[in-house]
TORKOL-4160 file (C-alpha; in steps of 0.2 Angstrom, whole numbers, padded with zeros to 4 digits, m for minus):
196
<pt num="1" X="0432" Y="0452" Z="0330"/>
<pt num="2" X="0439" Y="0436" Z="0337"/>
<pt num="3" X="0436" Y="0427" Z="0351"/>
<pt num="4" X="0443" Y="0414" Z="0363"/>
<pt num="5" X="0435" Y="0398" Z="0372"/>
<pt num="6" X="0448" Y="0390" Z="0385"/>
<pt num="7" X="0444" Y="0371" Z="0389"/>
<pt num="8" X="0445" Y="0368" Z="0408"/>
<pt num="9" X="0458" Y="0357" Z="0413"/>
<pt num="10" X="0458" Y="0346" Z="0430"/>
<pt num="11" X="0470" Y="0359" Z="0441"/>
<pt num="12" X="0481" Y="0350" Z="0453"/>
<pt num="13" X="0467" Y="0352" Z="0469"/>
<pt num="14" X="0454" Y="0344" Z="0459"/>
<pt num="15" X="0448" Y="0364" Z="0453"/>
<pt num="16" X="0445" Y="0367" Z="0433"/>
<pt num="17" X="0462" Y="0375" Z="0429"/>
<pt num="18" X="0461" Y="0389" Z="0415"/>
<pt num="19" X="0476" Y="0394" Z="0404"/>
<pt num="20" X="0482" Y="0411" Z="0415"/>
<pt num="21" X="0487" Y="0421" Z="0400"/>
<pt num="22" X="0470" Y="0418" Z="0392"/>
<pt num="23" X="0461" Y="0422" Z="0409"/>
<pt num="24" X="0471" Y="0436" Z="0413"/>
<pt num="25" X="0468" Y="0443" Z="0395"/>
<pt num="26" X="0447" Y="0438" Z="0398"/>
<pt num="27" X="0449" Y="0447" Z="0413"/>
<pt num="28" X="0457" Y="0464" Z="0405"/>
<pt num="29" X="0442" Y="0467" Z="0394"/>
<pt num="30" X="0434" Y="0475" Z="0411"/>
<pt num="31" X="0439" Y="0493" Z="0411"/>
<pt num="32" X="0446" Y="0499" Z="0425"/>
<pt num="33" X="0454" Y="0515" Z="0433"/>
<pt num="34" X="0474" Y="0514" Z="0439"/>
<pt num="35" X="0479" Y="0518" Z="0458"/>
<pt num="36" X="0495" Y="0519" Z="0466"/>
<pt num="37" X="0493" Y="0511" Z="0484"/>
<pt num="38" X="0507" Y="0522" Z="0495"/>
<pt num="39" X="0512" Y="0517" Z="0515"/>
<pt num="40" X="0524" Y="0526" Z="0527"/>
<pt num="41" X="0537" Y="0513" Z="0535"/>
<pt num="42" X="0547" Y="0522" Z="0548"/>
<pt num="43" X="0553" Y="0537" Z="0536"/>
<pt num="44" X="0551" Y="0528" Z="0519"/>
<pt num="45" X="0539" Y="0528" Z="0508"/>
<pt num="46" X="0532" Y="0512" Z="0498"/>
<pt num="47" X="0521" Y="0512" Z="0484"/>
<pt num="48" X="0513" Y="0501" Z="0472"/>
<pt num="49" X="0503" Y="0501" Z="0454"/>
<pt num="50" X="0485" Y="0494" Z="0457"/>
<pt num="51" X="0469" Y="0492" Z="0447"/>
<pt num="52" X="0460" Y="0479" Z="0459"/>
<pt num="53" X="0451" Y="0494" Z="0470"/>
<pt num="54" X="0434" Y="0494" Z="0473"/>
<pt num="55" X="0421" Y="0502" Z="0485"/>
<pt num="56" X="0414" Y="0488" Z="0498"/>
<pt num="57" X="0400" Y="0498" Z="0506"/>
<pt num="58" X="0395" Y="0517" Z="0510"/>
<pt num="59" X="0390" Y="0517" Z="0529"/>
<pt num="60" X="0403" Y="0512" Z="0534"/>
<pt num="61" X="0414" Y="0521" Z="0521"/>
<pt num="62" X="0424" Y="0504" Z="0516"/>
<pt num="63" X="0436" Y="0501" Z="0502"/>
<pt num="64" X="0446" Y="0487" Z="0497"/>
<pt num="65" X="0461" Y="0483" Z="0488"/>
<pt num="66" X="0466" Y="0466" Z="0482"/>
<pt num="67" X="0487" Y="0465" Z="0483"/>
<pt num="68" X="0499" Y="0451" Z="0476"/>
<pt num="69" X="0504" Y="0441" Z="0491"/>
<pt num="70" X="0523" Y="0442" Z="0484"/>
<pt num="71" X="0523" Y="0460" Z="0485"/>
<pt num="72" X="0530" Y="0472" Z="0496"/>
<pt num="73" X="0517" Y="0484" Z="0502"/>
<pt num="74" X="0507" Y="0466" Z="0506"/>
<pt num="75" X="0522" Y="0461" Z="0518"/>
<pt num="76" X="0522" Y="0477" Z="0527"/>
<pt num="77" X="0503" Y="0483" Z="0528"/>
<pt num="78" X="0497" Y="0473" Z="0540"/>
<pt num="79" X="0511" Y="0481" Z="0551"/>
<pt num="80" X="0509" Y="0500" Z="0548"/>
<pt num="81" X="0488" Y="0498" Z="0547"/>
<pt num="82" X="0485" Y="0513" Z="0537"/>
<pt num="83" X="0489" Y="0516" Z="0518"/>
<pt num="84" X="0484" Y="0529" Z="0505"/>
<pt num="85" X="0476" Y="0527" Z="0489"/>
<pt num="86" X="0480" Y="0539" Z="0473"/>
<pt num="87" X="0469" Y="0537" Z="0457"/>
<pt num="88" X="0479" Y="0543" Z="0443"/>
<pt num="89" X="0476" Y="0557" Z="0430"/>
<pt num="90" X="0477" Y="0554" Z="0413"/>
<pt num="91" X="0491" Y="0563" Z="0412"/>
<pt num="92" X="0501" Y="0551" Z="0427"/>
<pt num="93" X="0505" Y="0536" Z="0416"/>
<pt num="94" X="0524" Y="0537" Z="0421"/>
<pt num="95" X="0518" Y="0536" Z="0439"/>
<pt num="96" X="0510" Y="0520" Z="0436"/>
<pt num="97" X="0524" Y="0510" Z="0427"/>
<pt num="98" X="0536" Y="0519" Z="0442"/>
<pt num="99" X="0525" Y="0511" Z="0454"/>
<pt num="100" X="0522" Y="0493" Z="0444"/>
<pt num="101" X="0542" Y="0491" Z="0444"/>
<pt num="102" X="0546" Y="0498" Z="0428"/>
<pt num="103" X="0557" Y="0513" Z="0437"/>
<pt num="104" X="0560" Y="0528" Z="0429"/>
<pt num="105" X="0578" Y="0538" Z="0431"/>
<pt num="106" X="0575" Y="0555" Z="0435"/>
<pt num="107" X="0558" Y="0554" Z="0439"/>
<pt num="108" X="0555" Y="0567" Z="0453"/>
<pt num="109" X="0541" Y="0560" Z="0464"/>
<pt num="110" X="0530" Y="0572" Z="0471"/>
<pt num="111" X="0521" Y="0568" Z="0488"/>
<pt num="112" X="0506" Y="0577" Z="0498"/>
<pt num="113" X="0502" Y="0569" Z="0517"/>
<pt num="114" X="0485" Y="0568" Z="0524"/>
<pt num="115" X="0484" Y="0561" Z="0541"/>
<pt num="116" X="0502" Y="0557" Z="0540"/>
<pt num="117" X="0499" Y="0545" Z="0526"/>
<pt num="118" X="0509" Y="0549" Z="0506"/>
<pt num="119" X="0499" Y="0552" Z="0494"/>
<pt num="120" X="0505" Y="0557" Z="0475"/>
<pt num="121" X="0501" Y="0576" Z="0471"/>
<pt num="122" X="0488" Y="0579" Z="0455"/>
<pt num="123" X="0478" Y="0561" Z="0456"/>
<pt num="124" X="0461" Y="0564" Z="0452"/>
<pt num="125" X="0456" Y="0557" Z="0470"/>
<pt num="126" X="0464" Y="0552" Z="0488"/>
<pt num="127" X="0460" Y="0540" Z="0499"/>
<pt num="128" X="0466" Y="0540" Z="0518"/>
<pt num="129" X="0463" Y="0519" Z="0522"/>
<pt num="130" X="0465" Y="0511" Z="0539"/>
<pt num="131" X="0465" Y="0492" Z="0537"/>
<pt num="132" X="0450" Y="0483" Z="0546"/>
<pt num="133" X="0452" Y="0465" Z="0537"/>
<pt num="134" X="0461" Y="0453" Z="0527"/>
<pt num="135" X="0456" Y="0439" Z="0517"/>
<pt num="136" X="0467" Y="0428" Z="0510"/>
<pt num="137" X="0461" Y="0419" Z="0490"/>
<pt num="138" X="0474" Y="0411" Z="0481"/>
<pt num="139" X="0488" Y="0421" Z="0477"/>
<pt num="140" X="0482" Y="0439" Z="0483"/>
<pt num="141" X="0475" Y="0444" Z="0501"/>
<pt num="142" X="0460" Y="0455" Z="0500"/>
<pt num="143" X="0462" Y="0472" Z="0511"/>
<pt num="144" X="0446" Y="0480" Z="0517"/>
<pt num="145" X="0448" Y="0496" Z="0523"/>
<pt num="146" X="0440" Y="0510" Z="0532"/>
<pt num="147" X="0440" Y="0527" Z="0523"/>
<pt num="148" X="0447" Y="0541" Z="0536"/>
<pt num="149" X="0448" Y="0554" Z="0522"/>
<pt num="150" X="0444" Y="0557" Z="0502"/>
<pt num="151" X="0445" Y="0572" Z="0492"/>
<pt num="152" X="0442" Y="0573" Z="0473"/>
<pt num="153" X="0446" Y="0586" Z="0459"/>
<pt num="154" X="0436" Y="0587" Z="0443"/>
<pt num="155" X="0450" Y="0580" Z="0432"/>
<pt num="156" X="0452" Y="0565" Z="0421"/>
<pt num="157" X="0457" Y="0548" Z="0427"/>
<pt num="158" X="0470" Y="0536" Z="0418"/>
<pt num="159" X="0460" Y="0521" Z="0412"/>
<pt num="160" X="0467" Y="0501" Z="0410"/>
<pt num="161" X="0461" Y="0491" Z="0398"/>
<pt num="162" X="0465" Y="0474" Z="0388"/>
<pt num="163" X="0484" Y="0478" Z="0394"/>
<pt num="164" X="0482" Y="0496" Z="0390"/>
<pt num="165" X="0483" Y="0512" Z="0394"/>
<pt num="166" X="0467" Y="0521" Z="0389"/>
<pt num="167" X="0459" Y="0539" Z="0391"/>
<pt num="168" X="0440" Y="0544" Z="0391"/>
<pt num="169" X="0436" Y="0551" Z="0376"/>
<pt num="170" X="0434" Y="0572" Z="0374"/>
<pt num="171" X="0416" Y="0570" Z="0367"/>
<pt num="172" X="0402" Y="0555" Z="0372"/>
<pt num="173" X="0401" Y="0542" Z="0359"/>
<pt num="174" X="0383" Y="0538" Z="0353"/>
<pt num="175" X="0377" Y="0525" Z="0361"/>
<pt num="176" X="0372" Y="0508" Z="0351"/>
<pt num="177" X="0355" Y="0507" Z="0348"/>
<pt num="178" X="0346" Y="0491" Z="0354"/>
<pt num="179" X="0336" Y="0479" Z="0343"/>
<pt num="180" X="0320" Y="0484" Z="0340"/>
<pt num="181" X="0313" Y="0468" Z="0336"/>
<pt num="182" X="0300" Y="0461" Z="0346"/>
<pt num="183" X="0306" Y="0448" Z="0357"/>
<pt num="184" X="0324" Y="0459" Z="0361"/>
<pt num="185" X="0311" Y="0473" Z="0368"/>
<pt num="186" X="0302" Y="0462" Z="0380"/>
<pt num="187" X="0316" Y="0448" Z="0383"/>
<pt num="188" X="0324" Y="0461" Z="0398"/>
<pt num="189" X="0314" Y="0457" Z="0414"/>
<pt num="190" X="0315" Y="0474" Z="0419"/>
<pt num="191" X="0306" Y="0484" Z="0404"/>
<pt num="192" X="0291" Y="0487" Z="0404"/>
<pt num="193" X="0280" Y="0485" Z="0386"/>
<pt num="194" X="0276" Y="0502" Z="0376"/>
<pt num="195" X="0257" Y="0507" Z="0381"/>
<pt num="196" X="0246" Y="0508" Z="0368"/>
């Protein structure tokens, strides 16, 4: 096992910079699944390869998606205020490299429309979003998002991590036990002591 400390470095507005590859490779260590982020524009159909999507809040039903301020789906989706979200199978791995620029020749791209929004047939879930808000941080803008429609199929999701593709495994690994020594049981604010 090896493992990496980064110095911080004085960034250029006065911030600790951090080397990016070594951040970015920090930041990979947190599994995540993969989504292609889809918009209609007039009678064209845009989509993307994204992992930054997360669920904001229940009630409302909110999601958000964090997009690279160079790309094209974050030029366009202020205008066309509604985009669809399509959690890839294990089995959609070519969709994702499609999607994050790596285009494949030949690759027949099959869509399904909800509420008049493309979504790519056999993800494991669908999400119909209409934009609500937009924060800008650093070189991404934040999209939060109102959800109009979901639907999920019991399938398997394709999984990201440390620059990987990954797939859940077929049987639960065994979990590793804790420590049993005396302070590792009672160090956790939340556990509670044996009763004797």
């Amino acid at each position: 096992m090896s493992a990496v400390t980064t110095e911080r470095k004085e960034g250029t507005d006065g911030v600790p910079a951090f080397d990016t590859r070594q951040f970015r490779n920090a930041l990979g260590r947190f599994a995540s699944g993969v989504t292609v982020v889809t918009a209609q524009q007039d009678d064209h159909t845009h989509g993307m390869t994204a992992n930054a999507f997360v669920s904001v809040s229940l009630d409302p039903p909110l999601v958000l998606v964090s997009l690279d301020n160079r790309s094209y789906m974050h030029k366009i989706l202020p205008a066309v205020g509604r985009y669809g979200v399509s959690v890839l199978a294990e089995n959609q791995e070519i969709l994702s490299n499609h999607f994050a620029g790596r285009t494949v020749e030949g690759l027949h791209l099959r869509f399904t429309t909800r509420r008049g929004v493309p979504l790519l047939e056999g993800a494991v879930a669908y999400f119909v979003v209409e934009v609500i808000d937009a924060h800008p941080a650093g070189d991404h803008t934040l999209y939060i998002g109102r959800v109009e429609h979901f639907e999920a199929r019991d399938d398997r999701p394709l999984l990201f991590y440390s620059g990987k593709y990954q797939q859940l495994r077929a049987e639960k690994a065994k979990p590793t036990p804790w420590p049993q020594d005396e302070f590792s049981l009672f160090s956790i604010g939340n556990i509670d002591p044996p009763i004797t």
